[in-house]
ZAMARGU-4260 file (C-alpha; in steps of 0.2 Angstrom, whole numbers, plus 5000, padded with zeros to 4 digits):
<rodrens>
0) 4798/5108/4894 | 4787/5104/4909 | 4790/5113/4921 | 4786/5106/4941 | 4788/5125/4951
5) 4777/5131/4935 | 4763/5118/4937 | 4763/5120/4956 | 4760/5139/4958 | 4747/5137/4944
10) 4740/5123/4958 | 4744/5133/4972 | 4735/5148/4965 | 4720/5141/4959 | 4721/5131/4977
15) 4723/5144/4990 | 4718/5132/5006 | 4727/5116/4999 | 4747/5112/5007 | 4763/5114/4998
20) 4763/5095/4999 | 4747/5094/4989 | 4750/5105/4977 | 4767/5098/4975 | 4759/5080/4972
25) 4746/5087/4961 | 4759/5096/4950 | 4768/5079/4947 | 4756/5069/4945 | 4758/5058/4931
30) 4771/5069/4923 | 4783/5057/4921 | 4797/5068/4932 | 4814/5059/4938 | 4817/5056/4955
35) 4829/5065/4956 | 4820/5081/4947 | 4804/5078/4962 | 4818/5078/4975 | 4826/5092/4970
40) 4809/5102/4969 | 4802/5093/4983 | 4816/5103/4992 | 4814/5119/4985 | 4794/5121/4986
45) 4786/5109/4997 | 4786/5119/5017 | 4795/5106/5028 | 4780/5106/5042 | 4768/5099/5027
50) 4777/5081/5028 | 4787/5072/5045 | 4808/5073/5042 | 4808/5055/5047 | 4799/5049/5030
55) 4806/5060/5018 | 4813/5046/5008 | 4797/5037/5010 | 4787/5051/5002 | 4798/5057/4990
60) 4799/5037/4983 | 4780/5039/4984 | 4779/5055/4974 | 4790/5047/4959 | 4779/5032/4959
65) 4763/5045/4956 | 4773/5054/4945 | 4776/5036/4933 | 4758/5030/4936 | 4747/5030/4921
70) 4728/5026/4918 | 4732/5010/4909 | 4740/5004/4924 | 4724/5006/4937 | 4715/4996/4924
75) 4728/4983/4922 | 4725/4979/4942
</rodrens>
C-alpha cells in the first residue's frame, strides 16, 4: 500500500530546505491518491503558514489533479 506520510518524510528528509507544501506535492505526485485521502493528509502534514486558509479548497482540488496526471496526458496536449 502506498503510503503519502511515508513518501513525504522520505521527501522531507532527503529535502531539508523544501516546505511542507512541497514535499506534500512531491509525495503525491502522480500517485493516483483520492481526494479525499490528500485532504485528509494535506491536514495532517502540510504546516498551515505553507499555503493561505482562503484557498484551501483550491489547492487541495489542485493537489488531486497532480496526484491523477500522467505523462501520457502532457503528451496528449
Amino acid at each position: 500500500m502506498k503510503s503519502i506520510e511515508r513518501r513525504f518524510r522520505g521527501i522531507k528528509e532527503k529535502n531539508p530546505n523544501y516546505s511542507s507544501y512541497l514535499c506534500f506535492a512531491e509525495a503525491v505526485s502522480k500517485q493516483k491518491f483520492s481526494k479525499q485521502t490528500i485532504q485528509r493528509w494535506f491536514n495532517r502534514l502540510v504546516d498551515k503558514d505553507d499555503y493561505a486558509k482562503s484557498e484551501k479548497r483550491e489547492t487541495v482540488d489542485f493537489l488531486a489533479k497532480l496526484s491523477n496526471s500522467r505523462e501520457d496526458d502532457k503528451k496528449q496536449e
